[in-house]
DOVO-905857 format. One record per residue (C-alpha): residue number from 1; x, y, z; residue in one letter. Coordinates in steps of 0.05 Angstrom, whole numbers, plus 5000, padded with zeros to 4 digits. Example, Ala and Ser with C-alpha at 12.3 -4.5 7.8 and 13.67 -1.06 7.14 Angstrom:
// residues 2
R  sevo    c1    c2    c3  bapa
R     1  5246  4910  5156     A
R     2  5273  4979  5143     S
This chain:
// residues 217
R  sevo    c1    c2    c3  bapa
R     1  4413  7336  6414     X
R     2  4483  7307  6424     X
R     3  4515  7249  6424     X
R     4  4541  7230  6486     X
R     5  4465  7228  6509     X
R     6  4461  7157  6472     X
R     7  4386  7144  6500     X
R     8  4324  7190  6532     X
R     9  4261  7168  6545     X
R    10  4214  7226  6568     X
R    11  4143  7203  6607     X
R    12  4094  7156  6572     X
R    13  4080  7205  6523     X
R    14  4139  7228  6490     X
R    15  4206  7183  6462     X
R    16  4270  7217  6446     X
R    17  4335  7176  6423     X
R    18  4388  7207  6406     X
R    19  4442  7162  6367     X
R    20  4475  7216  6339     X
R    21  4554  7194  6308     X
R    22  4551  7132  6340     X
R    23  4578  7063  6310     X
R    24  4492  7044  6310     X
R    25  4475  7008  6246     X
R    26  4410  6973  6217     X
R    27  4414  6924  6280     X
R    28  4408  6973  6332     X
R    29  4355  7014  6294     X
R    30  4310  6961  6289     X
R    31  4307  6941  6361     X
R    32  4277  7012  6370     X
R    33  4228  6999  6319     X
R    34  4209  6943  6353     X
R    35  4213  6970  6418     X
R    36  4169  7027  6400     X
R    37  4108  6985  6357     X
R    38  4076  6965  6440     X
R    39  4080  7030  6456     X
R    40  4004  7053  6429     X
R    41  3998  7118  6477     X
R    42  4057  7149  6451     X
R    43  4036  7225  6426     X
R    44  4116  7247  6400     X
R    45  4171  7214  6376     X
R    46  4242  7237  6362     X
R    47  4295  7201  6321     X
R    48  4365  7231  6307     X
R    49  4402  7177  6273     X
R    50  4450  7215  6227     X
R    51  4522  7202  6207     X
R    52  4502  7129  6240     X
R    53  4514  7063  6202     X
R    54  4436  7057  6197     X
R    55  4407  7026  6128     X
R    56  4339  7005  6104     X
R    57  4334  6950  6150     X
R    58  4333  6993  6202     X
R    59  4288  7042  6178     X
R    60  4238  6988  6154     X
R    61  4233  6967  6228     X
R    62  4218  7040  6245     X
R    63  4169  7046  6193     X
R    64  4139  6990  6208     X
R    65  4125  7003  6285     X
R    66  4086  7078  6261     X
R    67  4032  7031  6235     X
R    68  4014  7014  6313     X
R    69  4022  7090  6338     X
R    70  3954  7121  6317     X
R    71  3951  7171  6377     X
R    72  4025  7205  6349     X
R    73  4020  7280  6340     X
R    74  4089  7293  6339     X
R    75  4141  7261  6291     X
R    76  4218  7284  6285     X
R    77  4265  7236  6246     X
R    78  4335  7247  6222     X
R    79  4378  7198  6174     X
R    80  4421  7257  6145     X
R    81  4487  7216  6122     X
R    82  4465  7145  6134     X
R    83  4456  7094  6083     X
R    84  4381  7091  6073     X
R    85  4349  7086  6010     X
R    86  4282  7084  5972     X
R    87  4267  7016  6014     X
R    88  4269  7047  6083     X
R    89  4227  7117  6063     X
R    90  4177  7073  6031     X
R    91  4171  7036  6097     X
R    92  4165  7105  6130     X
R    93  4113  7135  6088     X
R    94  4069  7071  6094     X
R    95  4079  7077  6164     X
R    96  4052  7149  6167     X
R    97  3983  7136  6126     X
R    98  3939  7119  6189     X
R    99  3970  7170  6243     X
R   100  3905  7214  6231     X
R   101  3921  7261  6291     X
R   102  3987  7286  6265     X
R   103  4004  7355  6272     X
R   104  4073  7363  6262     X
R   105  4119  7324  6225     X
R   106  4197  7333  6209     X
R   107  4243  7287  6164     X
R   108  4318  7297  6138     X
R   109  4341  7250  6087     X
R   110  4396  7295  6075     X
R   111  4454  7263  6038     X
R   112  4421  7191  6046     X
R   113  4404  7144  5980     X
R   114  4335  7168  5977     X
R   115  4296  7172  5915     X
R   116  4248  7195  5872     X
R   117  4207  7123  5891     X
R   118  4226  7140  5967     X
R   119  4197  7214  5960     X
R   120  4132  7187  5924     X
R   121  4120  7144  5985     X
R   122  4135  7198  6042     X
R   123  4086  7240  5987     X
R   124  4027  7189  5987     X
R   125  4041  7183  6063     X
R   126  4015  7251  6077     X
R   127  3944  7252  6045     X
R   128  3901  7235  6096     X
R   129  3934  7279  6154     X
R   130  3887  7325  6150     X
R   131  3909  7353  6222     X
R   132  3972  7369  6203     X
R   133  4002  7432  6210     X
R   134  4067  7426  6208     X
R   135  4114  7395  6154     X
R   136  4191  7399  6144     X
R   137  4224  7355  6096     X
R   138  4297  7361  6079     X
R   139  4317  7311  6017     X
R   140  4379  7357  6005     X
R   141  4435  7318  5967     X
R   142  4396  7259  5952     X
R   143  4364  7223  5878     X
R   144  4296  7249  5887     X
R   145  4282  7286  5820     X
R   146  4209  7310  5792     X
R   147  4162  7242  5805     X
R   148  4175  7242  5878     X
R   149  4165  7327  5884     X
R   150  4108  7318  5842     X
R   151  4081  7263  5891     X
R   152  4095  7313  5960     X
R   153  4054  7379  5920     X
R   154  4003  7336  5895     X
R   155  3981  7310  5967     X
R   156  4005  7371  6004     X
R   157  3951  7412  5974     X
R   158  3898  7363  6010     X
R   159  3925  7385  6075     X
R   160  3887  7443  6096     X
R   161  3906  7461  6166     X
R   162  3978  7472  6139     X
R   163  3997  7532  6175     X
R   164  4077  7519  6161     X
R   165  4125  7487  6110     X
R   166  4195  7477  6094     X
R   167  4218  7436  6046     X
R   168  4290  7427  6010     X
R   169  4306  7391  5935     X
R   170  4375  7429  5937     X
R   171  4422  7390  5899     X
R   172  4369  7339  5872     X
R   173  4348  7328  5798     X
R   174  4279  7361  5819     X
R   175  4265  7405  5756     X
R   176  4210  7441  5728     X
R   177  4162  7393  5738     X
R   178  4160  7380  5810     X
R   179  4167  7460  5826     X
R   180  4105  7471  5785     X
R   181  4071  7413  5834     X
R   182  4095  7442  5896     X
R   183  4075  7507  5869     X
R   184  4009  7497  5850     X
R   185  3993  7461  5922     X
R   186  4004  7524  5946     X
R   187  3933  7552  5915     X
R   188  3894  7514  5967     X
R   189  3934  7527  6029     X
R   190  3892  7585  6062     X
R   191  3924  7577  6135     X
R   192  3989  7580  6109     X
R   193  4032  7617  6158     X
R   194  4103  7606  6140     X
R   195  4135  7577  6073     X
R   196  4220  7551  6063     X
R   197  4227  7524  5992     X
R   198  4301  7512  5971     X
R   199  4314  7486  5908     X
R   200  4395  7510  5912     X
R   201  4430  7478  5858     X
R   202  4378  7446  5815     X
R   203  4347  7437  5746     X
R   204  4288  7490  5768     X
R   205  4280  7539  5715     X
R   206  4239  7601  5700     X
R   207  4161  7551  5686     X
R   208  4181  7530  5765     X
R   209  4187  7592  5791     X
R   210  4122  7622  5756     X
R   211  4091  7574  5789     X
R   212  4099  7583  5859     X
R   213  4111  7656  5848     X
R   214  4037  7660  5814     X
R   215  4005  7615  5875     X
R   216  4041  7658  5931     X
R   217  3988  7724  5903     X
């Protein structure tokens, strides 16, 4: 996506903004939100809101609006280098809780002021998409640390149909702890198809890699 294509919507089905290095801050994000909560046949949704002026406000609203899109399969947000924190990813994860026909789901928090409290919420968020397929979740640079890794394994290992999964704690305060988690949800992933696990630059030591080195067999 790029910037100078400020706004896209694609058929009934499908919304795509792109907001990319604009001046866009919690304001402007949560007239989307609100625009989007009427919209109940939507199926995909795609958010790029990074290096924007966007805060929790903002991604509240967002959050918020999920609660009213139950028929969403399709969900691709990206706050990498705005300012929201644990407020605006719990809004997010308590948005995603009831979108039952799921199948795909990307989030960057990448550089943001995310959380161990806003990773626990994405984490609980996820336990009852038990269509999904699909997961990527980049909390690269941000606070998360072992509560909020330990949150994501614990409820990723409920998702079954997994086929593919990415996830990034690179320069978090994730340690032991929350590798072991995300290891051991590994064990019950049959379908798995494809697995990215970065934790670059972290307090991960020799327990967290036994652990998803002794689930990958």
């Amino acid at each position: 996506m790029h910037g100078d294509k400020a706004c896209r919507v694609s058929g009934p089905s499908m919304a795509t903004r792109c907001l990319m290095c604009t001046r866009v801050g919690s304001d402007g994000a949560a007239a989307i939100g609100h625009g989007l909560q009427n919209l109940e046949l939507l199926q995909q949704i795609s958010l790029d809101l990074q290096h924007t002026k966007v805060g929790n406000d903002g991604a509240v609203a967002i959050g918020n609006s999920l609660q009213n899109l139950k028929l969403l399969q399709k969900i691709f947000f990206d706050w990498q280098g705005t300012q929201i924190g644990d407020a605006g990813a719990v809004a997010i994860g308590h948005g995603l809780q009831n979108l039952k026909l799921l199948q795909q789901i990307e989030l960057s928090f990448w550089s943001t002021r995310v959380g161990s409290d806003g990773a626990a919420a994405i984490g609980h968020g996820l336990q009852n998409l038990e269509l999904l397929q699909q997961i990527t979740l980049n909390f690269r640079n941000t606070q998360v640390g072992d509560t909020g890794a330990v949150a994501i394994g614990n409820n990723l290992q409920k998702l079954e149909q997994l086929q593919h999964i990415s996830l990034c704690f690179s320069e978090t305060h994730v340690g032991d702890a929350g590798a072991v988690a995300i290891g051991n949800s590994l064990q019950n992933l049959k379908q798995l198809q494809q697995i990215t696990l970065n934790f670059w630059a972290t307090q991960v030591g020799d327990a967290g890699a036994v652990a998803i080195g002794n689930n990958l067999q």
